[in-house]
C-alpha positions as CSV (number, residue, x, y, z in Angstrom):
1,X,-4.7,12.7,-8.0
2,X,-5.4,10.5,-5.1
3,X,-2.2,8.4,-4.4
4,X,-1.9,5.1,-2.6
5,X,1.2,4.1,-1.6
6,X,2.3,0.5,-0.8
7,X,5.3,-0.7,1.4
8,X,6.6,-4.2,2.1
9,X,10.3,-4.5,1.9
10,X,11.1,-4.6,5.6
11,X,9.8,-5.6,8.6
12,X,6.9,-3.0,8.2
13,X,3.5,-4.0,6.3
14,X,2.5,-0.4,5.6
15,X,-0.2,1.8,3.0
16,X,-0.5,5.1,3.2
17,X,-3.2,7.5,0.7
18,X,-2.3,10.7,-0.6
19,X,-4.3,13.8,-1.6
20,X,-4.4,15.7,-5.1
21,X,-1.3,17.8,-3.3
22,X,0.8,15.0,-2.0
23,X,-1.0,15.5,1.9
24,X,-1.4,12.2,3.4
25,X,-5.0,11.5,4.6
26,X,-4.4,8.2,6.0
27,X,-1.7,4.9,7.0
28,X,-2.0,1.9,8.3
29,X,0.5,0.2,9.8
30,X,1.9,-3.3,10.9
31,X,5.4,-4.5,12.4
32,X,4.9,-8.1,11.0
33,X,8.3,-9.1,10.4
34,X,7.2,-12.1,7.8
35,X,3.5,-12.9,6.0
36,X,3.1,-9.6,4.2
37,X,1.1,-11.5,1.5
38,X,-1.4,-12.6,4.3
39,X,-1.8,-9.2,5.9
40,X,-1.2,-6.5,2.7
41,X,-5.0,-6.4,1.3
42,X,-6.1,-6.0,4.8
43,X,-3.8,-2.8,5.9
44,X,-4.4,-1.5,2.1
45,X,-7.9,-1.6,3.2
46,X,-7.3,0.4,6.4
47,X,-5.4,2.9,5.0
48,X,-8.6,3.7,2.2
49,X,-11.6,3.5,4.8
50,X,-9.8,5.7,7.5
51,X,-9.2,8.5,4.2
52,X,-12.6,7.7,2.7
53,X,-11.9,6.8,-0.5
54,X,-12.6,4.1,-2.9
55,X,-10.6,2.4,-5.2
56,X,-12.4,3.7,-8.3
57,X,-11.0,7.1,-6.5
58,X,-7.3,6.2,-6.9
59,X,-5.2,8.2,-9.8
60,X,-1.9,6.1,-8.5
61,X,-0.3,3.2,-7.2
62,X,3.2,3.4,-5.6
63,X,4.8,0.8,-4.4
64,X,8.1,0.5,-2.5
65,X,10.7,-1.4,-4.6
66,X,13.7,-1.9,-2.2
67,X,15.9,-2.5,-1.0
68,X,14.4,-5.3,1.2
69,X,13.3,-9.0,1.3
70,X,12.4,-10.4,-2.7
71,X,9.5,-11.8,-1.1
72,X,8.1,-8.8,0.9
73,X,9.0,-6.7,-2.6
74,X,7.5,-9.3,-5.1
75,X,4.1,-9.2,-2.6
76,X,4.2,-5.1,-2.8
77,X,4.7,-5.0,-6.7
78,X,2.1,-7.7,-7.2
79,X,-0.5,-6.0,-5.4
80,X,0.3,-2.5,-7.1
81,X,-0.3,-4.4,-10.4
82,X,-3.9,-5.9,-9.0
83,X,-4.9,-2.7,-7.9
84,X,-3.7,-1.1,-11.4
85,X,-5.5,-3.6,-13.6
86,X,-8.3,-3.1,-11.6
């Protein structure tokens, strides 16, 4: 199972990807403060190219849910849901 795991309840824009045994290949990292919605598809994209994977590759999507700015956790869980449905 190849995880990808999505933070934006703080300050920190951040996606990490996890291997089959919970190693982490890759993160990608921004200390934005504000305008995760802006900068989220871009550091999610990081985080996959730097691990070599795809998003057909991905088993799971985890997403931070707190505690932290509604806004910064509303942008996190909407993007989770994107990438799930897609």
């Amino acid at each position: 199972m190849t995880s990808l795991a999505i933070d934006t309840c703080a300050n920190l824009c951040a996606a990490a990807v996890f291997d089959e045994e919970g190693g982490l290949k890759s993160s990608a990292c921004d200390d934005i403060g504000r305008g995760h919605a802006a900068r989220l598809l871009g550091i999610v994209e990081e985080a996959l190219k730097a691990a070599h994977v795809a998003l057909d590759d991905l088993t799971r999507v985890i997403v931070n849910v707190g505690p932290g700015s509604f806004t910064g956790i509303r942008v996190g869980v909407s993007a989770a849901r994107g990438y799930g449905v897609a």
